[in-house]
N, C-alpha and C positions, 0 to 999 in steps of 0.2 A: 528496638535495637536495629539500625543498620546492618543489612547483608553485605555488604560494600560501600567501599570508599565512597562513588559519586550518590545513592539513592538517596530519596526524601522518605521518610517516613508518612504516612497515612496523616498523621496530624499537623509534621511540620509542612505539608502540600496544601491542607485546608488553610491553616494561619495566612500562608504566604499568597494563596488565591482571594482570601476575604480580604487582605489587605490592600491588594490591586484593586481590585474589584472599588472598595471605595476611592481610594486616592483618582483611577479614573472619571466615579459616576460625579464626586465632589466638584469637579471642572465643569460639569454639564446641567442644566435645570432639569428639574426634576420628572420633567415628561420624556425626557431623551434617556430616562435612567436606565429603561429594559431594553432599551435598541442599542446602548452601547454594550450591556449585560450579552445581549443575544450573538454580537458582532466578537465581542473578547471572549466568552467562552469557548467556542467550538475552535479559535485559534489555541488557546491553554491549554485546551482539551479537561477541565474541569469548570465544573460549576460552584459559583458560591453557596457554601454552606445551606443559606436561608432557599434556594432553587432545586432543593432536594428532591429528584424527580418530577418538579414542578418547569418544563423548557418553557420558555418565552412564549415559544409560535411552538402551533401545533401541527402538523401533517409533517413531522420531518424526513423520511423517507424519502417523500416528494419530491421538496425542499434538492437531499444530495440528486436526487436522478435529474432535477432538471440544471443543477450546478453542472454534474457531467456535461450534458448536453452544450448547455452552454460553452463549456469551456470549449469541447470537439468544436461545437460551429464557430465561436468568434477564434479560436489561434486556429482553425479551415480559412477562414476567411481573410487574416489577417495574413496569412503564409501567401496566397496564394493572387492576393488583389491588392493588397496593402502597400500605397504610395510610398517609397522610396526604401534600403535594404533596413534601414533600423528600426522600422515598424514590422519588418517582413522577422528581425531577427525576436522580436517582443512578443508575434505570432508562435515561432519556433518554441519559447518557452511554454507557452498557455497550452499549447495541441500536446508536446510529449507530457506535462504534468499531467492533463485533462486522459492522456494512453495510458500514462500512470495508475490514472484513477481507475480507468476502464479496464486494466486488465484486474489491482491489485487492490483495488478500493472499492467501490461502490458497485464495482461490476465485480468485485469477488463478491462480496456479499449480495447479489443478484443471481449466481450463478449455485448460491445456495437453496434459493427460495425466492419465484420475483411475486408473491404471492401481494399484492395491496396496491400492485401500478394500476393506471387507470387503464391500462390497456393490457390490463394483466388476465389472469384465468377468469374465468367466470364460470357460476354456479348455475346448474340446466339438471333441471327436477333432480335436484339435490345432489348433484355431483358436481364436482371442481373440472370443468375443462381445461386440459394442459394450454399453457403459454406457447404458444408458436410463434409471434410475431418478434418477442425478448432476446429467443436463441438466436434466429433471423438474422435481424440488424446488427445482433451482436459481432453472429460469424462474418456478415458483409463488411463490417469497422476493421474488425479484427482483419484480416484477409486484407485488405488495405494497407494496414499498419503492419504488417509480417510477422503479424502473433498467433498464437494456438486459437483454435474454434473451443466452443463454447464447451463441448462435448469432450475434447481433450484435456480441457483445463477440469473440470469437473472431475474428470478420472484422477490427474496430474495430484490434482489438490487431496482428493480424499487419501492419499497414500502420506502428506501433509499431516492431516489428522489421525491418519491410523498409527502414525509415529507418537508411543507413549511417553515418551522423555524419560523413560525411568531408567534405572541400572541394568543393564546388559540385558535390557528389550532391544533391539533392532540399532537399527541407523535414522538419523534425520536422517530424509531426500533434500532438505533445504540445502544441509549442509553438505551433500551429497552435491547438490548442484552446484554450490562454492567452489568445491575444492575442483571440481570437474574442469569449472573455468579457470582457474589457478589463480583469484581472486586470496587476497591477503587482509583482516582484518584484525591484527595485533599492534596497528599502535598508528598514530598521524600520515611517518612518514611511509609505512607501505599501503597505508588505506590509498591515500594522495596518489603513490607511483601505480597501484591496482586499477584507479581512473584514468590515469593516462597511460596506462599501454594497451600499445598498439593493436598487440597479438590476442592480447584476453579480448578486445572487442571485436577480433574477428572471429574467432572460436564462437564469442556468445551472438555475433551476427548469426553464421553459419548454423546456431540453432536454431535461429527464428527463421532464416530460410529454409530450412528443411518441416520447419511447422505447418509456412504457408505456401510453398514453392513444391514441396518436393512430395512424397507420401506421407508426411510427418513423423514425429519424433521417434526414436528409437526403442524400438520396448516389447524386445527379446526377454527379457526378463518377465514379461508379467502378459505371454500369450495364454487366451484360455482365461472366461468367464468374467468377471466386472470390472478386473484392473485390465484387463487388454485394452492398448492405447488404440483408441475407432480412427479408420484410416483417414487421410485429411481430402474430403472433396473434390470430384472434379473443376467443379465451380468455382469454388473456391482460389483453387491455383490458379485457374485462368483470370477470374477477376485478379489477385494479385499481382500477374506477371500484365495484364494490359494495363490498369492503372500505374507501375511503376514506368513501363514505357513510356504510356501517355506524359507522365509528369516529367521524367528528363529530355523526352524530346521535343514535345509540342508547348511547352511552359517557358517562358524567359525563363536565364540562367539563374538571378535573384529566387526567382517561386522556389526552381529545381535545389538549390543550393538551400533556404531555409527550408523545403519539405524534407530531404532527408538528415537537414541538422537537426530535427526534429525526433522523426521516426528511427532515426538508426542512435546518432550519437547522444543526443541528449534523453533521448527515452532511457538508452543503458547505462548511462550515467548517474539517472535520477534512479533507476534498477538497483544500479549497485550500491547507493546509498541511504536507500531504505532496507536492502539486504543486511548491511554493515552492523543494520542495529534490531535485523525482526527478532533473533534469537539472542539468549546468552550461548553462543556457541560454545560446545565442551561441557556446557552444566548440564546435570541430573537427578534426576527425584531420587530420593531413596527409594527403597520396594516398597510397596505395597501402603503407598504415595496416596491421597484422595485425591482428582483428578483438580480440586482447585489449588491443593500443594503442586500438584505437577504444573499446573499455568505458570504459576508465581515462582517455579522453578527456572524452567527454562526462557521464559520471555516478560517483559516487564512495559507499565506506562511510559511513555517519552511525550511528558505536558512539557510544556513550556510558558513558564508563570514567572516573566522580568520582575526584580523587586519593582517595590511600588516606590519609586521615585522618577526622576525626569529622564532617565535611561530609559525606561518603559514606550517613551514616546518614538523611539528609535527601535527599539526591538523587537515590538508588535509588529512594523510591518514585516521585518525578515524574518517574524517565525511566521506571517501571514504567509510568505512566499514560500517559506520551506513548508508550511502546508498545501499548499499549490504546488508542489510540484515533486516532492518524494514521503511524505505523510498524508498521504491523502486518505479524506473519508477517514473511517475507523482504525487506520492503520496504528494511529495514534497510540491507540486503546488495543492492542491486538491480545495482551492475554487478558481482557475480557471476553470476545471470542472464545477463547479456549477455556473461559470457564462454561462457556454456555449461555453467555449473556446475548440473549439475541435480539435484541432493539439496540443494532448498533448506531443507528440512526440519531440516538439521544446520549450517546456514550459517556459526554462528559457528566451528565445528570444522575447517569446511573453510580458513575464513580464515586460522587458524592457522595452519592447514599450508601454504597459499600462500605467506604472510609468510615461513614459518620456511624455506622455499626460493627466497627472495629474491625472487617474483615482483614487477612491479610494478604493487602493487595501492596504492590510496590511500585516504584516509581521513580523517573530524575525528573528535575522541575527546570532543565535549560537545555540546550543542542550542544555545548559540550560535554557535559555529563551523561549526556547519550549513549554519545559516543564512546565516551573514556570508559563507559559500564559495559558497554559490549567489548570493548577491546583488551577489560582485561582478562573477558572471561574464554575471548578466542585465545589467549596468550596462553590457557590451560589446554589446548588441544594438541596432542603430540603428531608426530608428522607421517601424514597420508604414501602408503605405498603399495597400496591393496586393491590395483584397478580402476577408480574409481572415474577415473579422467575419460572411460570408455560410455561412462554410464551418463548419459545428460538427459534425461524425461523430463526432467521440473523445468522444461522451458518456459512455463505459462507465466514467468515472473515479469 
């Protein structure tokens, strides 16, 4: 049974994937079967049925860290060298998805555990040496891009997860940070005017300035032992404030113009449109909930499985693009995550095999039904008037 209007059920997700799945491989000889397999799942975000657990290619960890990479360097490159403004604006998209990714995707789940990079800890007469070089490059990206360092986002997050979703346990902080920004997500036409005003995207600038510009985030609330937010670098802010100089004055206007359309507008755009759909905002487990009730309470899959006809050929690419650039990495999949699924690396394979063992896992199988699943459940939140607007930590989004 459906918990709502837009979700797909665990069966009707699998039908509707196996069926894509053939109508596309059917177009292709027989040796291109697993490379279109490999190419349409992770945009889906599930696997066919018969791929249960079994991915394509293996190292997939790898696989996203060096997509990250990729994406920073080619939309770096592309922003900032890239012949004429409509390559420099093509740049603009690939870099904020690719920030996307790094703050909220691949570099959240690295910011978990970067335990299997090849340039990750290593093991010295039987002990794991910390990653030092991860956090590093991370805070110098970040610090560039006017995001939280690696160390405030790790604090920022576990307070993320320490929120139980159940009945009169605590508060999101996610939704804590929503309401903060005066961000609205009850229905098209205030999702749409939340993006384009003006004022929320200064507010939510003015946090990430204050992440990597100023002493960082605010968090009087949580002085005193392992939620206290670590202050933000000297370093740090100095790289910040010289590289953003450097790029609007020493940069043709072009570079200067797509790097900040990048880092400021379209990063918080692509922000607040994977925020729109991370939670069922306002749901809640009953008490005394198992914590894979409570995932499947508060947050759900957003695949995206076109039926299997010649609409498919069109839709792939733009949910390939809205994977690129506000579902990045595992975002997809995020209450797997919260069950504890932790090879998010393979997430749509894991789904499968959840599904295909009846768990109760949920799910919409298109980008409107995403959306219309999250918006009706914001539509049950009654209206904020309890300070909340003072309190902004969860900047690391």
């Amino acid at each position: 049974m459906k918990r709502r209007t837009n979700e797909t059920t665990g069966p009707e997700a699998l039908k509707r994937r196996d069926a894509l799945e053939v109508y596309l491989t059917m177009r292709f000889p027989g040796f291109a079967h697993s490379a279109v397999s490999a190419i349409v799942t992770p945009i889906t975000g599930l696997a066919p049925t018969w791929r249960e657990r079994q991915p394509v290619f293996a190292n997939g960890k790898l696989r996203h860290v060096y997509a990250l990479l990729g994406g920073l360097s080619t939309g770096t490159a592309l922003v900032l060298a890239g012949p004429g403004l409509g390559l420099k604006v093509i740049g603009s998209v690939l870099l904020a998805g690719a920030l996307r990714n790094l703050s909220a995707g691949t570099g959240h789940e690295l910011t978990h555990s970067t335990a299997g990079l090849p340039w990750g800890p290593k093991v010295v007469d039987g002990k794991r040496k910390p990653d030092t070089l991860t956090p590093a490059v991370y805070d110098a990206v970040t610090a560039v891009a006017l995001l939280p360092s690696w160390k405030t986002y790790q604090v920022v997050h576990g307070w993320h997860h320490a929120f139980a979703g159940v009945q009169g346990e605590g508060v999101d902080p996610d939704e804590q940070m929503v309401e903060s920004l005066g961000a609205r997500f009850t229905g098209w036409g205030a999702f749409l005017r939340t993006l384009a005003d003006p004022v929320l995207h200064w507010n939510f600038l003015t946090m990430r300035l204050r992440a990597s510009l100023g002493a960082g985030a605010k968090g009087s609330r949580k002085k005193g032992g392992p939620n206290e937010i670590p202050s933000n670098p000297v370093w740090r802010r100095v790289l910040a404030g010289l590289v953003s100089v450097a790029i609007t004055f020493a940069l043709p206007w072009q570079a200067a113009l797509a790097w900040w359309l990048a880092v400021v507008l379209l990063y918080q755009v692509f922000s607040l449109c994977s925020l729109a759909v991370l939670h069922l905002w306002g749901y809640r487990a009953p008490e005394g909930a198992k914590p894979g009730v409570v995932a499947t309470t508060i947050t759900f899959g957003r695949l995206l499985i076109p039926d299997a006809n010649w609409t498919a050929w069109f839709k792939l690419p733009l949910y390939a693009l809205v994977r690129a650039t506000f579902l990045n990495s595992a975002l997809q999949s995020h209450d797997q995550h919260h069950r504890g699924k932790l090879d998010w690396w393979d997430a749509p394979y894991v789904r499968t095999a959840l599904l295909l063992e009846g768990a109760e896992v949920w799910q919409t199988t298109s980008l409107r039904a995403a959306f219309e699943t999250a918006f009706e459940a914001a539509r049950r939140l009654p209206g904020r008037s309890d300070g909340w607007a003072s309190d902004d930590e969860m900047l690391g989004v």
